[in-house]
C-alpha positions as CSV (number, residue, x, y, z in Angstrom):
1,X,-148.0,-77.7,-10.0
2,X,-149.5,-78.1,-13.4
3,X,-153.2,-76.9,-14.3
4,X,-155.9,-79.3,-14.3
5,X,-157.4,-78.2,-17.2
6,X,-161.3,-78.8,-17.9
7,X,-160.6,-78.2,-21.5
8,X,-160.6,-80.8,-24.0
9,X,-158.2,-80.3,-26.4
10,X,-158.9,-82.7,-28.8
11,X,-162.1,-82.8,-31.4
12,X,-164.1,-86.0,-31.2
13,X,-164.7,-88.2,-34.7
14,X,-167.4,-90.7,-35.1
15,X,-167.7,-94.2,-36.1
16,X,-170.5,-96.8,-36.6
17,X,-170.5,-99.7,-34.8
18,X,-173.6,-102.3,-34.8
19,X,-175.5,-99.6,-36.1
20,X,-174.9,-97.1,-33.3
21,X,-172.7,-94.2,-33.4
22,X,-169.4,-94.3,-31.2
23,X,-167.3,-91.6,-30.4
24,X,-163.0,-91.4,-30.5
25,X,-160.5,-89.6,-30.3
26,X,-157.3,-90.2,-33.1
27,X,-154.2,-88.3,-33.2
28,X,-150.7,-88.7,-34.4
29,X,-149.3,-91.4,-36.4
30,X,-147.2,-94.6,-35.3
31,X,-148.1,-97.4,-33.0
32,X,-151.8,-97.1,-31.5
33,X,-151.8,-96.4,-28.4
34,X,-155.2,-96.9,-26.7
35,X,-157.2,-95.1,-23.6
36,X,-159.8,-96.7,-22.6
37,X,-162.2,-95.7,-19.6
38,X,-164.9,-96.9,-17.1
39,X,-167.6,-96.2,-15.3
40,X,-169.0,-92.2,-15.3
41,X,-166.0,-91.3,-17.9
42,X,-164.8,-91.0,-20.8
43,X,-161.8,-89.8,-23.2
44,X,-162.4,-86.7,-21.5
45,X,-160.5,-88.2,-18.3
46,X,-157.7,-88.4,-20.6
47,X,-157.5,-85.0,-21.4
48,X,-154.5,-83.6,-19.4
49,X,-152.5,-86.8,-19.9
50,X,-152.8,-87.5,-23.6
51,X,-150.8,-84.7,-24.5
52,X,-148.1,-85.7,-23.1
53,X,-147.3,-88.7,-25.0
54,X,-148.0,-86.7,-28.7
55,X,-145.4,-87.6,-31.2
56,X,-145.0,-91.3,-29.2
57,X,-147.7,-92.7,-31.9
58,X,-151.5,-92.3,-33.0
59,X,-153.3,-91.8,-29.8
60,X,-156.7,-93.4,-29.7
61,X,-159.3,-92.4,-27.0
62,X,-162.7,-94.2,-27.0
63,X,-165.9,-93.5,-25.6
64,X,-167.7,-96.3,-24.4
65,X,-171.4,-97.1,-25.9
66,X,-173.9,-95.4,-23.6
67,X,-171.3,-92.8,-22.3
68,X,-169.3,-89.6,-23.1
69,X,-170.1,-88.9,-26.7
70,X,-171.4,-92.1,-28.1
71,X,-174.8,-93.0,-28.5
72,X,-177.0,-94.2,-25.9
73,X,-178.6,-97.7,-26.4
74,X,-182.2,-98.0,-27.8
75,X,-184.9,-99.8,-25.4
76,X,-182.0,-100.3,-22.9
77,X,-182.7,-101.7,-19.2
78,X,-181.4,-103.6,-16.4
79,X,-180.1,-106.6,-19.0
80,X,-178.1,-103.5,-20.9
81,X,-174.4,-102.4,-21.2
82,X,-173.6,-105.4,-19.7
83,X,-169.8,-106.5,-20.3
84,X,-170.2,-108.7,-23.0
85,X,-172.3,-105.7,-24.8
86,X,-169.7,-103.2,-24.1
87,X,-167.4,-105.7,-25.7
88,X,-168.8,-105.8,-28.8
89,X,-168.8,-102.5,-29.2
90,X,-164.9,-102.1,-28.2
91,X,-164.2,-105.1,-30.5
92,X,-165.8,-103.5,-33.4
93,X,-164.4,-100.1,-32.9
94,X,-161.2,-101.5,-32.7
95,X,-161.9,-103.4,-36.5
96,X,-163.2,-100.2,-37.8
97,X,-160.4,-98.2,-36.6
98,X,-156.9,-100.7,-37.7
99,X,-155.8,-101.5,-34.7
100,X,-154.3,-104.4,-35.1
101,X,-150.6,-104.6,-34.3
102,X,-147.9,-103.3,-31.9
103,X,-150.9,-102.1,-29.9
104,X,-150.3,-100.2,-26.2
105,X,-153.3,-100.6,-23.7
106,X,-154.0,-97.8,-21.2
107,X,-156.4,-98.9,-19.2
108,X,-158.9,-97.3,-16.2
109,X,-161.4,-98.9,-13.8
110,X,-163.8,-101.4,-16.2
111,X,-161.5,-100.0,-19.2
112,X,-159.0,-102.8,-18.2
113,X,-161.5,-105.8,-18.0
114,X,-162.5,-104.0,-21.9
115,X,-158.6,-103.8,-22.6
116,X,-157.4,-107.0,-21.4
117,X,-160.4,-109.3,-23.1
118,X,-159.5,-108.0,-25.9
119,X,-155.3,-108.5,-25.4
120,X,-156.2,-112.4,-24.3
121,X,-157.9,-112.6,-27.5
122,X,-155.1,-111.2,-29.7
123,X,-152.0,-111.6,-27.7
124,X,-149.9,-111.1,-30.7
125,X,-151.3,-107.8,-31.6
126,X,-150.5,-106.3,-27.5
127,X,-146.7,-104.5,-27.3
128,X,-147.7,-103.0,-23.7
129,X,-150.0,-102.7,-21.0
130,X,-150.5,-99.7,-18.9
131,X,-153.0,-100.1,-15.9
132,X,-154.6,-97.9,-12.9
133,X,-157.1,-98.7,-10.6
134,X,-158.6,-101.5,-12.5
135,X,-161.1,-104.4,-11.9
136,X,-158.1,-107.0,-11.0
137,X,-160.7,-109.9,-8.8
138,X,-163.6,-110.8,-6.7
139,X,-163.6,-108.7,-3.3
140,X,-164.6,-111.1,-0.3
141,X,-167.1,-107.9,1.2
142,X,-167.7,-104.5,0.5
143,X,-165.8,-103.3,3.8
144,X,-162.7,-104.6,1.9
145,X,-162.4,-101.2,-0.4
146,X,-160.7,-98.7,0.7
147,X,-162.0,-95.0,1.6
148,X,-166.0,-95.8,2.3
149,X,-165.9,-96.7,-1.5
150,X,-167.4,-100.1,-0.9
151,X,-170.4,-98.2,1.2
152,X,-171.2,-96.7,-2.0
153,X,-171.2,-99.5,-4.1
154,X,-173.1,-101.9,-1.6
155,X,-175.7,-99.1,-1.7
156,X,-175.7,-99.1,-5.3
157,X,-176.3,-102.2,-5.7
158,X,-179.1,-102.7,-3.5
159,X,-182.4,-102.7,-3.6
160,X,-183.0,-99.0,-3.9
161,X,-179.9,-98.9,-6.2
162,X,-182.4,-97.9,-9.3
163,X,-183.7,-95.1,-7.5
164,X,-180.6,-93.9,-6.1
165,X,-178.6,-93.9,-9.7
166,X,-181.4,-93.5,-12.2
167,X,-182.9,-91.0,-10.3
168,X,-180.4,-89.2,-8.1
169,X,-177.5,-89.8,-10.3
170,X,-175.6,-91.4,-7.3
171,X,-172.9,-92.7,-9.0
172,X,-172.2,-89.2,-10.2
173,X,-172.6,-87.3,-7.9
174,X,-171.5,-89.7,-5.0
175,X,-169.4,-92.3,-6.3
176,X,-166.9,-90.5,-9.0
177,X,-166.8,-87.5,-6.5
178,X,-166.0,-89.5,-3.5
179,X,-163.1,-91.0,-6.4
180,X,-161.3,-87.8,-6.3
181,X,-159.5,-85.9,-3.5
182,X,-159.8,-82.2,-4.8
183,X,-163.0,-80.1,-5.4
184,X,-163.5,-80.9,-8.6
185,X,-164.3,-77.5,-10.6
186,X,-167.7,-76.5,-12.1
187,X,-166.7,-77.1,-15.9
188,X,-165.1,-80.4,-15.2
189,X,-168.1,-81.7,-13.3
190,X,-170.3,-80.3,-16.1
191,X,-168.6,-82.2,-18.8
192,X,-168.7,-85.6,-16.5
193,X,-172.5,-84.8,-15.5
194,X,-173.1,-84.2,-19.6
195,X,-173.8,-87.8,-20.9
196,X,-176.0,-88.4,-18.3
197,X,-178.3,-85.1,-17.3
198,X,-181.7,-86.9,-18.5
199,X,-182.8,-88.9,-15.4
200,X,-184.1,-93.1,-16.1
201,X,-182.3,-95.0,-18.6
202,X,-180.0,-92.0,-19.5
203,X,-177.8,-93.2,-16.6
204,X,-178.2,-96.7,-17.2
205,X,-174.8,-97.0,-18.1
206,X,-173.8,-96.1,-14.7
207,X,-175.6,-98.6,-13.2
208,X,-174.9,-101.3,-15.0
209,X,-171.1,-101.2,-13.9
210,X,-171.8,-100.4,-10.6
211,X,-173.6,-103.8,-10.4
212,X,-171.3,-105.5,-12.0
213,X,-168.5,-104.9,-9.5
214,X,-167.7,-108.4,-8.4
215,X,-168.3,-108.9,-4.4
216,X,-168.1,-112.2,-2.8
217,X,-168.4,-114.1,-6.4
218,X,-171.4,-112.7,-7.9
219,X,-172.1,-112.2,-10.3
220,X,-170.5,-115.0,-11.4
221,X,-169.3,-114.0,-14.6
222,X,-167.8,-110.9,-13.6
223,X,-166.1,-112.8,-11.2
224,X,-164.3,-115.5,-12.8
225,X,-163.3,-113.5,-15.7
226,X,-161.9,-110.6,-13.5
227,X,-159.9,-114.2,-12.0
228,X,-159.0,-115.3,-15.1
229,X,-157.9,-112.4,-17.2
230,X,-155.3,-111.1,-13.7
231,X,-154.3,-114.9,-14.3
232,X,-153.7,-114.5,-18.1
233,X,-152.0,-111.3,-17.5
234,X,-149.3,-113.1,-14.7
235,X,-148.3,-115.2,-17.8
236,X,-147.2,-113.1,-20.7
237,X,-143.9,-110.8,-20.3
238,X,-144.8,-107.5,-22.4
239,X,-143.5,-104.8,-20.8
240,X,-146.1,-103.1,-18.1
241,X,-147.2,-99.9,-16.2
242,X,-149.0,-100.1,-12.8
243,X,-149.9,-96.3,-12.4
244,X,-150.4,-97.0,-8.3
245,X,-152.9,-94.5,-7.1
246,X,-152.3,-93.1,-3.3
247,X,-154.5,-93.9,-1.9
248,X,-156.0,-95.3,-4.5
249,X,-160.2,-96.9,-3.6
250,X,-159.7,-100.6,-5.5
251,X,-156.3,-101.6,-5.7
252,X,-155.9,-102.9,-1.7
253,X,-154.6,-106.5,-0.2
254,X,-155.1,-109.5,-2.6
255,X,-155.5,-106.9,-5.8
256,X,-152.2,-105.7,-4.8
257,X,-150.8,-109.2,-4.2
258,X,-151.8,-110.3,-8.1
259,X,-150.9,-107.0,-9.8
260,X,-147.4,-106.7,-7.9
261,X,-146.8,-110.2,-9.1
262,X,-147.0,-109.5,-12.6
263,X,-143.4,-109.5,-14.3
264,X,-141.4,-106.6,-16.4
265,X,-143.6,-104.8,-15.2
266,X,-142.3,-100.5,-13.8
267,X,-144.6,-98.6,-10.9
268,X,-145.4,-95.0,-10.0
269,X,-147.0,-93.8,-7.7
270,X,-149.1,-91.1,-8.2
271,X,-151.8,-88.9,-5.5
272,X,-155.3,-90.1,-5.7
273,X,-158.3,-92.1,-5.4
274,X,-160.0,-94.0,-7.5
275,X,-159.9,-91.4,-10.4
276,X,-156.4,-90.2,-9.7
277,X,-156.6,-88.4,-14.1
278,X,-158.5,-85.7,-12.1
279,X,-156.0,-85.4,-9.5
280,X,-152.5,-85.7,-10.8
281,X,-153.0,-86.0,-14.8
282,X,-149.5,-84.9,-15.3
283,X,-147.6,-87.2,-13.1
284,X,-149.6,-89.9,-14.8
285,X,-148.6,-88.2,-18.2
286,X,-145.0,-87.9,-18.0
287,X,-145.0,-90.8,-16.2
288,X,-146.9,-93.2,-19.3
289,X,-144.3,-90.9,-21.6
290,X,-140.9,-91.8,-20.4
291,X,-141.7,-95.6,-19.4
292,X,-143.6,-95.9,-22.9
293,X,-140.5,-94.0,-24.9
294,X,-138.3,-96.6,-22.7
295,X,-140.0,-100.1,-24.2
């Protein structure tokens, strides 16, 4: 079995966006193909499976505002880094940064409702879609995620759910680690506790996708455009990757139902949970390389 590295092999550059400063990765030449993450990440959960698609185009990793490398949001609180914030800032980062055509999505957790807003907005620009683990529809109860993940979340979002993640860092520390079947080593959880060491509004971020995780239609928004955008998807016929994780944590009865219905679309299967880039990065790699050098 491969390494599971903790080192990042790739130097971050920075752009300005709405005034803030937002952090990306931006190798190779060619066709852009884009990582984009969700909650607790970053491009640093890209790290082992980036390098195996080098020389396949110019790989583009972003860090979302608020997290991994890109600057936290002034005055922030519970109205911030809501999805129509975080859009903006992926919007403009993709302006400032060309990409614009024959564009390949590889998309994690809230990084596909990011990636696929974006594709139904500029469905010529989109040559492929790659997706694992993502935010596919409303979930009729929290008991209907797999692996005690929905225990997590429903105490998240409660009422001591500021406490418990502004505080305590629970999402961190209980939520992404619960998303991963090995012991995750001390550098790798370093670099993942990084963005967000500062207790309060530090961890905002974390939070406010936590809460957004659409449960028996609320919040609404989240809701019907998690609906809408799996619709959207079922209707266009650019080739697809469904990275299947085993056991996976979100993907489980009606998300699988809409996702396997999606057309030209290949599958693996690869050991995990909800954050299988920390268990098997280089199945995922080779995996994205040889269905991506086949489109």
């Amino acid at each position: 079995m491969s390494e599971i590295s903790a080192r990042m092999p790739y130097e971050k550059k920075i752009i300005e966006v709405e005034g803030r400063r937002m952090a990306y990765v931006d190798e190779g030449v060619g066709d852009p193909i884009v990582f984009l993450h969700g909650n607790a990440t970053s491009s640093y959960m890209w790290r082992n499976i980036m390098p195996h698609l080098e020389g396949l185009g110019r790989l583009i990793a972003i860090d979302n505002i608020g997290q991994g490398d890109s600057e936290k949001l002034p005055d922030s609180g519970p109205g911030s880094y809501l999805i129509p914030e975080h859009q903006i800032y992926i919007d403009g980062a993709f302006a400032e940064l060309g990409i614009a055509e024959n564009v390949t999505l590889v998309m994690h957790d809230w990084g596909g409702t990011l990636g696929l807003s974006w594709a139904e907005r500029h469905p010529d620009a989109i040559k492929a879609l790659a997706h694992c683990e993502i935010v596919v529809a409303n979930h009729a109860s929290y008991e209907s995620y797999a692996d005690g993940h929905g225990e997590r979340v429903k105490r998240a979002q409660g009422p001591d759910g500021e406490a418990l993640v502004l505080e305590d860092n629970f999402f961190i520390e209980k939520i992404f680690t619960g998303g991963v079947i090995r012991e995750i080593d001390a550098e790798t959880m370093a670099e993942i506790r990084r963005p967000y060491e500062a207790p309060g509004e530090a961890r905002r971020p974390t939070l406010a996708w936590v809460r957004q995780i659409p449960i028996r239609g609320k919040p609404e928004f989240v809701a019907e455009l998690s609906e809408r955008l799996s619709a959207w998807v079922g209707t266009i016929d650019c080739p697809k990757l469904f990275i299947e994780a085993d056991p996976g944590q979100i993907i489980v009865d009606r998300d699988l139902d809409i996702i396997s219905s999606w057309t030209n679309q290949t599958r693996i299967t690869v050991r995990g949970r909800h954050h299988p880039q920390e268990d098997s990065p280089h199945e995922i790699g080779a995996g994205l390389a040889k269905w991506y050098a086949g489109i």
